[in-house]
C-alpha positions as CSV (number, residue, x, y, z in Angstrom):
1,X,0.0,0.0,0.0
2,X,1.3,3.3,-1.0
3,X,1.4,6.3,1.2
4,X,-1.4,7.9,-0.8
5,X,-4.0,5.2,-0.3
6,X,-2.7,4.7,3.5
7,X,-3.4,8.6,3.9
8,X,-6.9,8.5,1.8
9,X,-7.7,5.1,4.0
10,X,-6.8,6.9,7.3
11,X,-8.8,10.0,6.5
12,X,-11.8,7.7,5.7
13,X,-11.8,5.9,8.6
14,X,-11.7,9.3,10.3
15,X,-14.8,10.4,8.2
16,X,-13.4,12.3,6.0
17,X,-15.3,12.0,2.6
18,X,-12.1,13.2,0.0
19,X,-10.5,9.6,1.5
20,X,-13.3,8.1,0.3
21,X,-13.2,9.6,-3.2
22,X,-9.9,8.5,-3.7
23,X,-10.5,4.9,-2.8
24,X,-13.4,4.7,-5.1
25,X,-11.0,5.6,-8.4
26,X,-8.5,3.6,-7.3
27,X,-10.3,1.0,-6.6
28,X,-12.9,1.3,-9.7
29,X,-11.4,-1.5,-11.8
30,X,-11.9,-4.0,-9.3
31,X,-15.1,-3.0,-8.3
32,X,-16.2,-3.4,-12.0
33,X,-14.3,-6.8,-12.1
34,X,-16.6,-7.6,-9.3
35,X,-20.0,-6.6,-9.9
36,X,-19.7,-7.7,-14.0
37,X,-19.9,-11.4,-12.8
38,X,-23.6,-10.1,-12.0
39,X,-24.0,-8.2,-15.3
40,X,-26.9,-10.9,-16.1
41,X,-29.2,-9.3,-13.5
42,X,-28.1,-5.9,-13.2
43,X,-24.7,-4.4,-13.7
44,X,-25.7,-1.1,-13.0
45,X,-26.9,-2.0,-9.4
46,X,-23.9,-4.6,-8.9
47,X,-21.9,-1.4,-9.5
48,X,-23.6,0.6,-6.4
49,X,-23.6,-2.6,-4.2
50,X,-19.9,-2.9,-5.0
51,X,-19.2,0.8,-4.9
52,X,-21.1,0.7,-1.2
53,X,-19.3,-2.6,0.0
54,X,-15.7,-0.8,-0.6
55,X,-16.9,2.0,1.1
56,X,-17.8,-0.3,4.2
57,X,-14.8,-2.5,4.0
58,X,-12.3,0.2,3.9
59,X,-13.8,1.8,7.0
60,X,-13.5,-1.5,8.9
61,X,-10.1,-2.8,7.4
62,X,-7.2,-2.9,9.7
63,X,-3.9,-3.5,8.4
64,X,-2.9,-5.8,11.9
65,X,-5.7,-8.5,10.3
66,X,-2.6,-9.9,8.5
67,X,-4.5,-9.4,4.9
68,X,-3.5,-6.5,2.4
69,X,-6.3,-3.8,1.7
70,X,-6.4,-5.2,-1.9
71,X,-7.0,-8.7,-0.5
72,X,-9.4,-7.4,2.1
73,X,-11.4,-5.2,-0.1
74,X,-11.5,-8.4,-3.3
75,X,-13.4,-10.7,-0.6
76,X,-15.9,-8.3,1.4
77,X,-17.3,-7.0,-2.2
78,X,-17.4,-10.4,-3.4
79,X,-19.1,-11.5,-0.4
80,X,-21.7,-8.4,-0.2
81,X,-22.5,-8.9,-3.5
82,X,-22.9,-12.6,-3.8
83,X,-25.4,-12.3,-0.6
84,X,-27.0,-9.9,-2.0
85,X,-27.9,-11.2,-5.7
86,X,-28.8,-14.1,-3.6
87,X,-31.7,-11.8,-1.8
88,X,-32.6,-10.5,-5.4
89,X,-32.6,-13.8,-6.5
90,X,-34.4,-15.1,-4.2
91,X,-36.7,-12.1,-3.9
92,X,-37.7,-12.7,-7.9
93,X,-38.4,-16.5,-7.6
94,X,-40.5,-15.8,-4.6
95,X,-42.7,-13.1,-6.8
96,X,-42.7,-14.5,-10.1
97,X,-46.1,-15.2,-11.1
98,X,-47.3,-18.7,-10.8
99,X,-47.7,-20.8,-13.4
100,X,-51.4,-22.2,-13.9
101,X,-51.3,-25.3,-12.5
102,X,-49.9,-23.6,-8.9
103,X,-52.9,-21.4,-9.5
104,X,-55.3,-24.0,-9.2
105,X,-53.6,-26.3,-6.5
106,X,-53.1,-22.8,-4.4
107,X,-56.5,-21.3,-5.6
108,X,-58.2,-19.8,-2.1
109,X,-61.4,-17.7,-2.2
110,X,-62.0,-15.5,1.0
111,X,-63.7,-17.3,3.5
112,X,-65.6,-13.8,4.3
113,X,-67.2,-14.0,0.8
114,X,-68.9,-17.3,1.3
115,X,-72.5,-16.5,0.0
116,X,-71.9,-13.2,-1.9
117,X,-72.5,-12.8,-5.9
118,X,-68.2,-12.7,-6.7
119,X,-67.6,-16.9,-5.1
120,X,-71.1,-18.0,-6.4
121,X,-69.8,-16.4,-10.1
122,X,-66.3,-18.2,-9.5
123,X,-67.9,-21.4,-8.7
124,X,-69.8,-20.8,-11.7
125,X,-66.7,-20.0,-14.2
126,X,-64.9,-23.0,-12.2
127,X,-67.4,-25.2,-13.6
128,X,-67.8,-23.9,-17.0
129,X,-64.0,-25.1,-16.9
130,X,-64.7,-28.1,-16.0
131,X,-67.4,-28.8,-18.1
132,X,-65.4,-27.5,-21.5
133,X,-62.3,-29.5,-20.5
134,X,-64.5,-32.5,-20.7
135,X,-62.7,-34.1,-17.1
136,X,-63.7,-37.4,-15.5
137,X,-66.3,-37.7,-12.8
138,X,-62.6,-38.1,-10.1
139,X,-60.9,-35.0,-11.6
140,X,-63.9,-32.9,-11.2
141,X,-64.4,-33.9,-7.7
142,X,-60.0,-33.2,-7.1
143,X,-60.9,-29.6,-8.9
144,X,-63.6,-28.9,-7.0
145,X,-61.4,-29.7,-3.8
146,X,-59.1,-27.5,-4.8
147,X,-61.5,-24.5,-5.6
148,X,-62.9,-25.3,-1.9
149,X,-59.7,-25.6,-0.2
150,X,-60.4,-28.8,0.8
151,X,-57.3,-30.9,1.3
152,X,-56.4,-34.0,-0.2
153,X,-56.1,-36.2,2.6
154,X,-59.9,-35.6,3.2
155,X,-60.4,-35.8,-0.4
156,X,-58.8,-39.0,0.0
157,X,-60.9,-40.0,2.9
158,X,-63.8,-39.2,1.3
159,X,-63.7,-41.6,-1.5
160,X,-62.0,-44.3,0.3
161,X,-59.1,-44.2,-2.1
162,X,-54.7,-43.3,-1.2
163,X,-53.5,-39.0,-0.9
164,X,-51.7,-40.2,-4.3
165,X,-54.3,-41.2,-5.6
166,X,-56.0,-37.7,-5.7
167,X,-52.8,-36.2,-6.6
168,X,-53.4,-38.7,-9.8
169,X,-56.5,-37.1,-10.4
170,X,-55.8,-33.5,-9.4
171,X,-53.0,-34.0,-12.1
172,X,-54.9,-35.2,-14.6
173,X,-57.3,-32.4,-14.3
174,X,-55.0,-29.7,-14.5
175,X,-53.6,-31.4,-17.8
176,X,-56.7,-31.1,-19.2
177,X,-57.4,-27.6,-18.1
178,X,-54.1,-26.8,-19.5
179,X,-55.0,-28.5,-22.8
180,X,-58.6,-27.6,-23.3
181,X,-57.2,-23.6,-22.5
182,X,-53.7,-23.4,-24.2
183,X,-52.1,-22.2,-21.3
């Protein structure tokens, strides 16, 4: 480390924001180096994170760690960003929009509208669906379990037959649907 970066690293660590200035052009190559193994998702915020996660480091490094600043700085940006593209990622998966057949399995109406005009209309288009995707006497019964949040173990119970047995039908059903609809 030469005396200019130890001076711009000691006045950052004081506070001083010209120490931090000089860090971030210094350090700008590996900071793009960094956040560009993200440039799938979003370079531009990869850059920030990166940009931020110097920032932090430098204010925390201590040169009696045993590690060089370089070496110091390459893992906690590497580390801040890999956690958080993980978040993003994670984030995304979690808000994607689900496909149609986790639409049916997770369809739930609200139990306060049990007798109003919307669920008895629902119930109505439900079985219109039904009806046009031509389905068994089993896989209407496993979609109409579904539509009433009923589970399958009752389901189950109800007709005397195995949980994976319903699933059978449930799948089947939703085949169909997906068929009959193009989706």
């Amino acid at each position: 480390m030469d005396d200019n970066e130890q001076t711009a690293l000691n006045a950052w660590q004081a506070g001083d924001s010209t120490g931090a200035e000089f860090l971030l052009q210094k350090y700008e190559k590996l900071v793009w180096k960094l956040a560009n193994k993200y440039r799938h998702t979003s370079l531009e915020d990869a850059v920030q994170e990166a940009r931020y996660a110097l920032l932090v480091a430098a204010k925390a490094y201590r040169s009696t760690g045993g590690a060089s600043l370089l070496t110091y700085l390459y893992r906690s940006i590497h580390g801040h960003l890999r956690n958080i593209m993980r978040r993003e990622w994670k984030h995304e998966a979690h808000c994607q929009p689900r496909s149609t057949e986790e639409w049916l399995f997770h369809w739930t109406i609200d139990p306060s509208a049990e007798q109003t005009t919307e669920r008895f209309l629902l119930r109505h288009d439900m079985e219109q669906w039904i009806h046009n995707a031509r389905l068994s006497p089993r896989e209407k019964e496993a979609m109409r379990a579904v539509f009433e949040d009923q589970s399958l173990q009752d389901l189950a119970r109800q007709h005397g037959v195995s949980k994976e047995t319903c699933k059978i039908w449930r799948k089947r059903a939703v085949q169909k649907l997906r068929k009959t609809y193009h989706l």
